[in-house]
N, C-alpha and C positions, 0 to 999 in steps of 0.2 A: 098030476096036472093041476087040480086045486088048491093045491100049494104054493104052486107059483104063481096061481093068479091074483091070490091073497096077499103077495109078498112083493108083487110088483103088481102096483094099479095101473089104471090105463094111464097113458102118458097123456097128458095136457097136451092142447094145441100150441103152437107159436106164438109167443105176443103179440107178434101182430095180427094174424089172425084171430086173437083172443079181443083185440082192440074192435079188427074190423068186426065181430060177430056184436062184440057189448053197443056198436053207435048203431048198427042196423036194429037190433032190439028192442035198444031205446024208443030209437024211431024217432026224435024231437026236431024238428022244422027248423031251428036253430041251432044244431050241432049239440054234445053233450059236452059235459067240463070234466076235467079229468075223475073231481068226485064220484061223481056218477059211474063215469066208469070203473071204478077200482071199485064200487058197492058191484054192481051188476058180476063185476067177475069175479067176488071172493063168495056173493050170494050160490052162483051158478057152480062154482071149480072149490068150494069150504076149502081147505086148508093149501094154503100157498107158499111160496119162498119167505124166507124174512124178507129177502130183500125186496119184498112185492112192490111197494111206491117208488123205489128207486130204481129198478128194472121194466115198470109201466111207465115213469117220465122220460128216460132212458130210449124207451122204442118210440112214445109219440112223437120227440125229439124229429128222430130220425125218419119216421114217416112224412113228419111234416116238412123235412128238409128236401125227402124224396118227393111228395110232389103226389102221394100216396092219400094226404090227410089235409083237409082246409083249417086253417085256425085264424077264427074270426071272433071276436069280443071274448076270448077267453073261453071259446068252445072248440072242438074240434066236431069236424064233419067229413065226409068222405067227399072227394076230389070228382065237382061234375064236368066230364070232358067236354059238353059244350056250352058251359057256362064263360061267361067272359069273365077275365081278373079282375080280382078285389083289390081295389085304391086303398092304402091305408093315408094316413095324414097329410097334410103338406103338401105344396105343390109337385104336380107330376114332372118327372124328367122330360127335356127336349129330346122330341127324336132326333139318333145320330143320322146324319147326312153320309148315303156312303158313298167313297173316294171312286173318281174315275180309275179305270186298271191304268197299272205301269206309273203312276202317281207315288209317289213314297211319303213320310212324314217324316219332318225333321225332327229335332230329337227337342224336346221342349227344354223351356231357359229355366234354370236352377231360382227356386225360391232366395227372397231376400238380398240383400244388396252387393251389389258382387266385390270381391277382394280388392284393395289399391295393391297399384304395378310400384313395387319397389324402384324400379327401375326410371319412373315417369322425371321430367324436370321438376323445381320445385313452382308450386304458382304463390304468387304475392297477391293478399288482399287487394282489392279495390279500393281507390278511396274513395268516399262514400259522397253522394252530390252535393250538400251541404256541408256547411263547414260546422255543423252542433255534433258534438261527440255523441257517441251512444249511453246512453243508458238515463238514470236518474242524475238530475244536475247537483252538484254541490251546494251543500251551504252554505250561506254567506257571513261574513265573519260577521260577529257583532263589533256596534261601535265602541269606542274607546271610554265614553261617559257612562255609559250604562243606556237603560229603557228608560229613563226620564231624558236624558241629553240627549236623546233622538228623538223621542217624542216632541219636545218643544223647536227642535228644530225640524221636524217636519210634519207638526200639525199643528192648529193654533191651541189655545188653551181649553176652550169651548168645548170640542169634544172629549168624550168619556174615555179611560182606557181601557183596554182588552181586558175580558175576562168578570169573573164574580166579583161583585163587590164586597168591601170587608164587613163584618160583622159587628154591628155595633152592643157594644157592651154598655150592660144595663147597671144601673149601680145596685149595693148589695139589699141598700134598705128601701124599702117603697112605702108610702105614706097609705096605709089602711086605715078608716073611717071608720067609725065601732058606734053602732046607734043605738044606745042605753035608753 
């Protein structure tokens, strides 16, 4: 008989149970982080699964989904039945309104714009209230003279014309004074 006690140790608790015993231990007012937990249960149970961190995210998982385990700022904590629920971000949902009995809901309208009826007549544009076409107007031809023969024919001489002026060119020698 002390051979087979040797050869088979006690058997470990259940994960979850190994979870529930390491946040009571703990004890911390704020829930423990899973670190924590997986020190407290390799300190308490030495040698473990390989797969120990992936078989302890594994059950938190899942306790937290069940409703077993509170996870709040990246801690877990055990689930107080009469505490009220924690708000995470963003604004809360409206509550649903529920339907008087023998009321039904119609089936709601498909996202997006709905199909053209092959079948429909064809419709012809409008024409438009004003008689100016759409869009950006065309350019107007230039005149037949050029930009002088229009300029003198529709401005007097007096004013300047469009644009920089040209560059006056300096000649190449400049008369330098040399005071000896």
């Amino acid at each position: 008989m002390a051979t087979e006690e040797v050869n088979n140790p006690p058997s470990l608790p259940s994960y979850p149970q190994l979870i529930i015993n390491a946040i009571e231990a703990l004890n911390d007012k704020n829930g423990s982080n899973k670190t924590s937990i997986s020190k407290y249960i390799e300190s308490k149970y030495g040698d473990l699964a390989a797969g120990h961190s992936t078989l302890l995210s594994h059950h938190l998982n899942i306790m937290k989904e069940s409703g077993e385990l509170v996870f709040w700022k990246n801690n877990y904590m055990k689930a107080d039945p009469n505490a009220p629920p924690r708000r995470g971000r963003g604004r809360p949902p409206k509550p649903k309104v529920p339907l008087p009995p023998g009321m039904v809901l119609s089936s709601a309208r498909p996202r997006g714009r709905p199909p053209k009826n092959p079948n429909a007549p064809l419709r012809f544009p409008k024409p438009s209230g004003s008689g100016k076409p759409r869009g950006r107007p065309r350019k107007m031809a230039r005149p037949e003279g050029g930009i002088a023969a229009s300029s003198t024919t529709m401005m007097s001489a007096s004013v300047r014309p469009r644009g920089r002026p040209p560059k006056v060119k300096t000649s190449a020698f400049t008369e330098v004074s040399v005071g000896h």
